[in-house]
C-alpha positions in Angstrom: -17.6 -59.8 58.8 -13.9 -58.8 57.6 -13.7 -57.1 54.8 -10.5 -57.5 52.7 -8.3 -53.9 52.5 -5.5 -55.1 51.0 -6.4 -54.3 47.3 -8.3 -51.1 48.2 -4.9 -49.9 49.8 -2.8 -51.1 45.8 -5.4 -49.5 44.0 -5.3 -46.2 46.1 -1.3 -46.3 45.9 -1.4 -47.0 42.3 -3.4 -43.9 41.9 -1.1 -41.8 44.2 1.5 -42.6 42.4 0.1 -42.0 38.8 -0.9 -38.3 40.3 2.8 -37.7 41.6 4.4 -38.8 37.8 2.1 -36.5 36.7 2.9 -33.7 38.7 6.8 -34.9 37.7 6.1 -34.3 34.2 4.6 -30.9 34.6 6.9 -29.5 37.1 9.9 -30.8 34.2 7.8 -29.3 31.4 7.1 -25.9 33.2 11.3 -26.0 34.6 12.3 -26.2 30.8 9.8 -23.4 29.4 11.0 -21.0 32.1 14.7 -21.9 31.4 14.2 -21.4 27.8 12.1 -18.1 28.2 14.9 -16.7 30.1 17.3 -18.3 27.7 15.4 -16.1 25.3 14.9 -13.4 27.4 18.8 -12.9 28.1 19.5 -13.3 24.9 17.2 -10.5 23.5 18.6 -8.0 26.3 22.0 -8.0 25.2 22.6 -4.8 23.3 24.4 -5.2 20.0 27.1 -2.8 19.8 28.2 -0.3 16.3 31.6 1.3 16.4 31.8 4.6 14.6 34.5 5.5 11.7 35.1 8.4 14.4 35.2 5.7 17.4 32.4 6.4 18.8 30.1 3.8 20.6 26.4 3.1 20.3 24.8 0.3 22.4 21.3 -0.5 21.3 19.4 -2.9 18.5 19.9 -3.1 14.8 16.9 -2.9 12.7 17.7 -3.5 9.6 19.8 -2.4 7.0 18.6 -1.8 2.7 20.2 -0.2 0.2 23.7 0.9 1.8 21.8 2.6 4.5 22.1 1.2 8.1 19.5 1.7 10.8 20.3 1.3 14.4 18.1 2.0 16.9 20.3 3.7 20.4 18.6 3.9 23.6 20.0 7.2 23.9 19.5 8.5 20.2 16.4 6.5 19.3 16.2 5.3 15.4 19.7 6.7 13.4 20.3 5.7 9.6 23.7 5.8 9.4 25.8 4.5 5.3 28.1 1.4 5.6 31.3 4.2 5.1 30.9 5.8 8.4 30.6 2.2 10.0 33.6 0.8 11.6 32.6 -2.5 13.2 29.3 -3.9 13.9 28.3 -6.9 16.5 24.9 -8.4 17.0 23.5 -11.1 19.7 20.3 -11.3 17.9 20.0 -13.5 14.9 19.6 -11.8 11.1 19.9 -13.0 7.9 21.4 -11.1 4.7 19.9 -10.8 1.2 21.8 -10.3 -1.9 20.3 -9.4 -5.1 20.0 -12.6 -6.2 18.2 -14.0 -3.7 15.4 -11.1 -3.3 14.7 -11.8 -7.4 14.0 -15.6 -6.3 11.6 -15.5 -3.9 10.2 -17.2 -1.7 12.4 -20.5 -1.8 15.5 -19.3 -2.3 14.8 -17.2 1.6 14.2 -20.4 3.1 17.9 -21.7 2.2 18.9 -18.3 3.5 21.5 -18.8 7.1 20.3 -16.8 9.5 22.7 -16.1 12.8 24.5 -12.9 14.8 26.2 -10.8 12.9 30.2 -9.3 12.6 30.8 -6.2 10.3 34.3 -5.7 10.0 37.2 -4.3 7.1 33.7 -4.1 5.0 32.6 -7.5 5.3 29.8 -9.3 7.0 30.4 -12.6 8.7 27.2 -14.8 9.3 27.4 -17.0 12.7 24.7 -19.6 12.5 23.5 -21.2 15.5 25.6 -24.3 16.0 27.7 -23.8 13.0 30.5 -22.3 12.1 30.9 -19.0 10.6 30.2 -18.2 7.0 32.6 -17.1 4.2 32.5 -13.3 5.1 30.3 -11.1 2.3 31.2 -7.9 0.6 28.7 -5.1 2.5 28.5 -3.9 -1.2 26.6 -7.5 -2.3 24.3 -7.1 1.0 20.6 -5.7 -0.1 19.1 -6.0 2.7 19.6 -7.2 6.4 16.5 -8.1 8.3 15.8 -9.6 11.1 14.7 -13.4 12.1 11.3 -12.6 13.3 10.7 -10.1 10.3 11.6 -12.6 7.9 9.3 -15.5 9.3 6.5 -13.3 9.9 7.1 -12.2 5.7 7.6 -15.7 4.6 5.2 -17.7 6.6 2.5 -16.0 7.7 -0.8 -14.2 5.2 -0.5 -10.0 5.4 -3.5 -8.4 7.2 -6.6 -6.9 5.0 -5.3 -3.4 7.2 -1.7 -3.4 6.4 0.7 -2.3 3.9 -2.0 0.8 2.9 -0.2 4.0 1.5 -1.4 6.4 -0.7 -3.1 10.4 0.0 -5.9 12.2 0.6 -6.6 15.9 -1.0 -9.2 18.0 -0.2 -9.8 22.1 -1.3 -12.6 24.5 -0.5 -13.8 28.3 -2.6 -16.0 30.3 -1.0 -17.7 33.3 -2.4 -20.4 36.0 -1.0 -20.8 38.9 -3.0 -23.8 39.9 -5.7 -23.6 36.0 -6.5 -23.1 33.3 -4.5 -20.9 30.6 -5.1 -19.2 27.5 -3.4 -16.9 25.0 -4.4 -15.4 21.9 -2.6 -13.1 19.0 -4.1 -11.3 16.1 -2.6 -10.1 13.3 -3.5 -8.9 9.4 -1.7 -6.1 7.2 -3.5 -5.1 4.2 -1.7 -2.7 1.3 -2.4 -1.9 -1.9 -1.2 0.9 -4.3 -2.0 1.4 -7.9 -0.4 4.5 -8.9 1.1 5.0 -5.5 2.6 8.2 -5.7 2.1 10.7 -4.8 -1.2 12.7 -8.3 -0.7 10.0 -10.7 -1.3 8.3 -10.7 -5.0 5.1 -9.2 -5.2 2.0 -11.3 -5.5 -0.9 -9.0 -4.9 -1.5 -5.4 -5.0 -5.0 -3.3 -4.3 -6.2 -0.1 -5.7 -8.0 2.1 -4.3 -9.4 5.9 -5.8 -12.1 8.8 -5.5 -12.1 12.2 -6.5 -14.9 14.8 -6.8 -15.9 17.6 -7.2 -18.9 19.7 -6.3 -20.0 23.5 -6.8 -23.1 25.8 -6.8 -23.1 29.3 -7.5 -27.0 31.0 -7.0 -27.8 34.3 -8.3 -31.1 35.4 -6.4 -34.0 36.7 -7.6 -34.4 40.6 -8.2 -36.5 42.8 -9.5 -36.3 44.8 -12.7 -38.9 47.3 -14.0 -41.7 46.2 -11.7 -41.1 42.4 -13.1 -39.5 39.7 -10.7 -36.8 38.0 -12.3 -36.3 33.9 -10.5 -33.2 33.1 -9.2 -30.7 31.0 -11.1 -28.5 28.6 -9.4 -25.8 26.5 -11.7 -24.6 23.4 -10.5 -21.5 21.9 -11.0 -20.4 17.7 -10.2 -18.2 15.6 -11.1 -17.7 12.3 -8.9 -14.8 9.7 -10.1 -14.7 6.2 -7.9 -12.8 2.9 -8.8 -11.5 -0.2 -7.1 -8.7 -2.7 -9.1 -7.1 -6.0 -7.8 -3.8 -7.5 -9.5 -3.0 -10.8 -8.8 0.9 -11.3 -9.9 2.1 -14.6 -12.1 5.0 -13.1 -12.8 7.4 -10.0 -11.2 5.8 -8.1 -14.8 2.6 -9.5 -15.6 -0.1 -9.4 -13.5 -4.6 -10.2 -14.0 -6.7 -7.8 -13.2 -10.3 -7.2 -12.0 -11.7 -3.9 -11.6 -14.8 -1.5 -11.1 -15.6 2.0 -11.9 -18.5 4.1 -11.4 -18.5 8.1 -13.0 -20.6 10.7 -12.5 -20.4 14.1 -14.4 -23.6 17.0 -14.4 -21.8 19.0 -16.7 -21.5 15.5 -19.1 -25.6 14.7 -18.6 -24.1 11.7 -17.2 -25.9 10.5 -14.7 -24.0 7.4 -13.5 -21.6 5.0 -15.5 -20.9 1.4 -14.3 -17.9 -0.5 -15.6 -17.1 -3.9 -14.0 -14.8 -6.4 -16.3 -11.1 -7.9 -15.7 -8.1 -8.2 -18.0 -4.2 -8.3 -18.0 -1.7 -5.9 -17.2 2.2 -5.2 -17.6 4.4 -3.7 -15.6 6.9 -1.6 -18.3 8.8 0.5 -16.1 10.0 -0.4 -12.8 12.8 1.3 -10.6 12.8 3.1 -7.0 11.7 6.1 -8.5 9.5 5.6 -10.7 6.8 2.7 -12.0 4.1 2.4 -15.2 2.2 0.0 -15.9 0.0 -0.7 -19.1 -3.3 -3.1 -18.6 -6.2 -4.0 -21.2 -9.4 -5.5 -19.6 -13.0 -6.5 -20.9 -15.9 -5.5 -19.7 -19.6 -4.8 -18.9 -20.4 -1.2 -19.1 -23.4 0.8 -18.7 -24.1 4.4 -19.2 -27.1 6.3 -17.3 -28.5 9.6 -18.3 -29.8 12.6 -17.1 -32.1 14.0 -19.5 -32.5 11.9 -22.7 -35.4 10.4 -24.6 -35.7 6.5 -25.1 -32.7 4.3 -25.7 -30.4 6.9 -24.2 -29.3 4.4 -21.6 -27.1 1.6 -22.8 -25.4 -1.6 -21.9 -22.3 -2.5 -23.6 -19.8 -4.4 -24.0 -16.5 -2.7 -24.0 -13.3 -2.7 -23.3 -10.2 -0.2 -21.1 -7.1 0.2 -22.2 -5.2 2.3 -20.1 -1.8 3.6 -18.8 -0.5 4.5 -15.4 2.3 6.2 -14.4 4.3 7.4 -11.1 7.0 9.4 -10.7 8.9 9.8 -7.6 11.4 12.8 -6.4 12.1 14.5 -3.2 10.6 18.1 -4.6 7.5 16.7 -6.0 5.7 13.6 -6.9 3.9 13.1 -10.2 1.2 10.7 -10.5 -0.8 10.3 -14.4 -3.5 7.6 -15.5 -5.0 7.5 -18.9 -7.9 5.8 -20.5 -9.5 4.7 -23.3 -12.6 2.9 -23.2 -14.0 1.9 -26.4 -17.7 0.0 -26.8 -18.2 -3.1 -29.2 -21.8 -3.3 -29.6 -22.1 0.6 -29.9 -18.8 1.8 -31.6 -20.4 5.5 -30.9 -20.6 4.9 -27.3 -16.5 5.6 -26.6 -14.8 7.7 -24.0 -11.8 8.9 -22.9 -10.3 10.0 -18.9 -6.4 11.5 -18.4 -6.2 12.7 -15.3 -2.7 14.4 -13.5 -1.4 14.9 -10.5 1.5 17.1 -8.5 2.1 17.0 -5.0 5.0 19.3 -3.3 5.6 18.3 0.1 5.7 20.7 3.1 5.6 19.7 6.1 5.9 15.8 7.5 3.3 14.1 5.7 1.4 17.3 4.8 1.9 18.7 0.9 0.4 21.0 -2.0 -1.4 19.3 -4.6 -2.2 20.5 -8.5 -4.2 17.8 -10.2 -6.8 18.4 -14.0 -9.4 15.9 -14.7 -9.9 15.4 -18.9 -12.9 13.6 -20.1 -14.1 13.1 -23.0 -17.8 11.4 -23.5 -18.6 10.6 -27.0 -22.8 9.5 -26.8 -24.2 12.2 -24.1 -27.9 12.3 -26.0 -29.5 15.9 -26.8 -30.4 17.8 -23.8 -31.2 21.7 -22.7 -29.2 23.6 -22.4 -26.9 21.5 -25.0 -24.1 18.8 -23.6 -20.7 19.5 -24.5 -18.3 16.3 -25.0 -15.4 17.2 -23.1 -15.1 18.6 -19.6 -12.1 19.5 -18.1 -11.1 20.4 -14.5 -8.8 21.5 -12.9 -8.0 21.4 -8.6 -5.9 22.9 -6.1 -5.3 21.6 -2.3 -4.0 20.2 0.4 -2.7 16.4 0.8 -1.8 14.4 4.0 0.0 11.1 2.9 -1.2 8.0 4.3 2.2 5.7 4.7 
């Protein structure tokens, strides 16, 4: 019996042939990726070049450039922030784009209409070569805000910034120790933490996290002795005061901003066992340069106040409301942080308090620094308790800070 081959052989071509177009396309695909990463690849190498007033030569990368202030980053030099008036010329093979004022206040459309291409500095002007166009009208360096590059400003634009980054802020911590006929220790510390999204001063900011603790705890013990033949106990005197609270500002506007925060105090000295405070509200943004920032915010809220000693109805839940003030002040001897508070209670109008607290830091070292800081607070309601509860308690810290940036 003959059996036919003829369209066992087409269909087994066919198939050899579908396989070799396939491998066609591939090998093409594959021949234009590795053209275009070493297209890339070249292209990143080549070193920009920045001509000194003096004529000197650096070959490296440019970073970036804000507020009149160059950074150039030399292979042989590393990182060197140089201003516009010791810059002679400037050349770039990588692509950047440059901010004025009035774009930065815009936001977020206005950067996608920005050009972005290589780069000329020369007679104080920046020319703008976009890829396959010609060059811009050249711009005053005076008028450029910021120069960035075009990874950093697609990264800023189009992509969400990480839960981890953009954190600065400080951490304090100070320690007394004493032996002698008493005893007596004292520690204090303190965490303050902030977050702002974009990361970056060009883009208008949207969303910004705070983060703070401070306490404060002590002990001094007087041990028992014996007087006359009778045994007098020991006395030990206890000292604590623990601060924590947690805000997130959502922005609408470059000034105003909502609010949601938390709070939770604890003072011994207060008979103040723990104080809850969960509510949201509005805030303003009143002053606002490099050096210095406050902001004003009013929130409503649920508040509740546990005590330490107290008879029935000590406790309460209100409903009440912060008003508060924050200020920070920036300067290369010392930086000044304040916050105040007022917190008043609607359904008890005895139930009020109010917090200040300050803070100086004097750098030293790097990121290390002194800090002076008081804690003022004033509790209106503590109930009647042995030995009796003054209102106010103030304190008053010394240590040393490490800033987080």
């Amino acid at each position: 019996m003959r059996i036919p081959m003829r369209p066992i052989f087409a269909a087994q071509r066919l198939s050899y042939l579908r396989r070799m177009a396939a491998c066609a396309v591939i090998a093409a695909l594959c021949g234009s990726a590795v053209c275009a990463a070493q297209k890339k690849l070249a292209t990143k190498t080549a070193p920009d070049v920045l001509v000194l007033s003096n004529g000197d030569i650096l070959h490296g990368t440019l970073v970036s450039e804000a507020a009149g202030k160059v950074t150039f980053n030399s292979s042989a030099l590393g990182n060197v922030t140089l201003p516009w008036n010791q810059i002679k010329d400037l050349r770039t093979s990588g692509d950047f784009a440059v901010l004025n004022s009035t774009v930065m206040h815009r936001g977020r459309k206005s950067l996608r209409t920005v050009p972005v291409g290589a780069l000329t500095v020369a007679n104080q002007a920046i020319t703008v070569h976009p890829v396959g166009a010609p060059a811009l009208a050249p711009i005053p360096i005076t008028n450029a805000a910021y120069i960035l590059d075009e990874a950093t400003l697609d990264r800023q634009m189009n992509h969400t910034t990480g839960i981890f980054a953009g954190w600065n802020g400080s951490t304090t911590a100070g320690a007394t120790l004493v032996t002698a006929t008493q005893n007596q220790y004292t520690f204090s510390g303190g965490v303050s933490l902030a977050r702002v999204a974009p990361t970056v001063a060009w883009l208008e900011q949207r969303n910004r996290t705070l983060i703070d603790f401070s306490g404060s705890f002590g002990k001094i013990t007087q041990p028992a002795y014996i007087s006359s033949g009778t045994l007098v106990a020991a006395v030990v005197t206890k000292t604590a005061i623990y601060h924590a609270a947690a805000e997130n500002d959502e922005y609408f506007s470059p000034r105003f901003f909502a609010l949601q925060r938390t709070a939770f105090d604890h003072n011994f000295s207060q008979n103040l066992d723990l104080q809850q405070i969960y509510g949201g509200g509005l805030g303003w943004t009143a002053i606002k340069t490099p050096r210095q920032e406050g902001d004003l915010k009013a929130a409503l809220q649920y508040e509740k106040q546990q005590f330490i000693q107290g008879g029935p109805g000590s406790n309460q839940n209100l409903i009440a409301s912060t008003f508060g003030a924050d200020y920070a002040l920036h300067l290369k001897i010392f930086t000044y942080t304040q916050s105040l508070d007022y917190i008043p209670a609607y359904n008890n109008l005895h139930a009020y308090s109010i917090t200040e607290t300050n803070q100086f830091t004097f750098p030293t070292y790097k990121n290390l620094g002194f800090s002076l800081g008081t804690l003022d607070s004033y509790l209106n309601n503590p109930p009647i308790s042995l030995p009796p509860t003054k209102r106010n308690s103030f304190q008053f810290t010394m240590g040393l800070t490490y800033t987080i940036k």
